[in-house]
C-alpha positions in Angstrom: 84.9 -39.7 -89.3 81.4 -38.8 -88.0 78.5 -36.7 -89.0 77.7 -33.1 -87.9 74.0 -31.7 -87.9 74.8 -28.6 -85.9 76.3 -27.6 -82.8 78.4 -30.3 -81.2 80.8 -30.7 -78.3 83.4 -33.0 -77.4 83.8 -33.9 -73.6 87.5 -35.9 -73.3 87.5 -38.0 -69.8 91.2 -38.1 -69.4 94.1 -37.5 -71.9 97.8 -38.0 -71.3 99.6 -35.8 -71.1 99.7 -33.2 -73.8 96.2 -33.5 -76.1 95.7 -31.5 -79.3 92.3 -31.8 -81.9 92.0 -31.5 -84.8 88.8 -31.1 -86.9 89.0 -31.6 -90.7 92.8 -30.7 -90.8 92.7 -27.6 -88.7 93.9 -27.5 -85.0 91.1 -26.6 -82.9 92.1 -27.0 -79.1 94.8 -28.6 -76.6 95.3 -29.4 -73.1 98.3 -29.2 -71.2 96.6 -30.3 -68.1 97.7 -33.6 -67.5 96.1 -36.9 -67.5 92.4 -37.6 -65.6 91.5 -34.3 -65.9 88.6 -33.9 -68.2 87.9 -31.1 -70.4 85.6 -30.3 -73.4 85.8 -29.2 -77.2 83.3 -26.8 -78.8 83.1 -27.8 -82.3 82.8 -25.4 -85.1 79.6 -25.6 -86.9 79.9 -27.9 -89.8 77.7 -30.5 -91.5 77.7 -33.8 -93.4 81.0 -35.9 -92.9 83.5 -34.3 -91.1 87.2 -35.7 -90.3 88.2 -35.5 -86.1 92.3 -36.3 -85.2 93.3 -36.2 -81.8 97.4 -35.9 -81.1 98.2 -37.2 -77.3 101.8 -37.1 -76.5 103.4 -38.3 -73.4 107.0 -37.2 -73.9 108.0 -35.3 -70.4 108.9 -31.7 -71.0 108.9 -28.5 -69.0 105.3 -27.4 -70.5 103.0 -30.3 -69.7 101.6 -31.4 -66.1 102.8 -33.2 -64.1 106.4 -32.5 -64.5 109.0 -34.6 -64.3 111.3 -35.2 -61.5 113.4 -37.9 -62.7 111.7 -40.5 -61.0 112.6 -44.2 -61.7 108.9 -44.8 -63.5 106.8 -43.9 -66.7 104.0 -42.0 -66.9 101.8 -44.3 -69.8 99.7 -41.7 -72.1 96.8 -41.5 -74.9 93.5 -41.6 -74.7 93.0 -43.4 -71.3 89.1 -42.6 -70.4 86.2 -41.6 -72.5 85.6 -39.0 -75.3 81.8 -38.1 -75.4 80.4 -36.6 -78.9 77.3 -34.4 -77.4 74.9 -32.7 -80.2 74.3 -29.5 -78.8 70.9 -27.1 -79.1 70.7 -24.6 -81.9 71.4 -21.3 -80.4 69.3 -19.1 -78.4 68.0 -22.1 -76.6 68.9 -22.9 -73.3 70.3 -26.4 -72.1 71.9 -27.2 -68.8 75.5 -28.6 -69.1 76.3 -29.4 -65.5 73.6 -29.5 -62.7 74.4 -30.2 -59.0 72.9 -31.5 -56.3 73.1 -31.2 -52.2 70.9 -33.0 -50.0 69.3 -31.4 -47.2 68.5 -34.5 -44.8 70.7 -37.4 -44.9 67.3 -39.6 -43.1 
């Protein structure tokens, strides 16, 4: 459980290999991607207590990266990075998510 003031997003690090969320009993998103690929969760707007599940499953099937081959190992699964809570600006304002940076001298 946590508590929502306004917007919020989740940023998940690595999940493997099938993730679904869940916020307050109702499913919200999922990723198929695969382990140590990160991806992010806007979280409807809610406030005061509010109840997050997360489902990782690392049972190999057809719809879920990578896919098996019938290799002679197993791929371990859950939660196996970070998952970030981020409180987000109230709308209309403008916040940078990502920002890169390339140098132009290496001296």
């Amino acid at each position: 459980q946590f508590k929502q003031a306004g917007a919020a997003r989740l940023q998940f690090m690595s999940c493997s290999f099938y993730c679904r969320v869940f916020l307050d009993g109702e499913a919200i998103a999922d990723s198929r991607s695969g382990g140590y690929t990160p991806f992010f969760v806007d979280l409807p707007k809610g406030s005061g207590d509010r109840e997050l599940v997360v489902l990782a499953d690392n049972r190999f099937n057809s719809t879920t990266a990578p896919l098996h081959t019938g290799g002679d190992f197993w791929m371990y699964g859950g939660l196996i990075r970070s998952v970030l809570l981020h409180d987000m600006p109230d709308d209309g304002q403008v916040w940078p998510w990502r920002a890169h940076v390339f140098p132009t001298s290496l001296a």
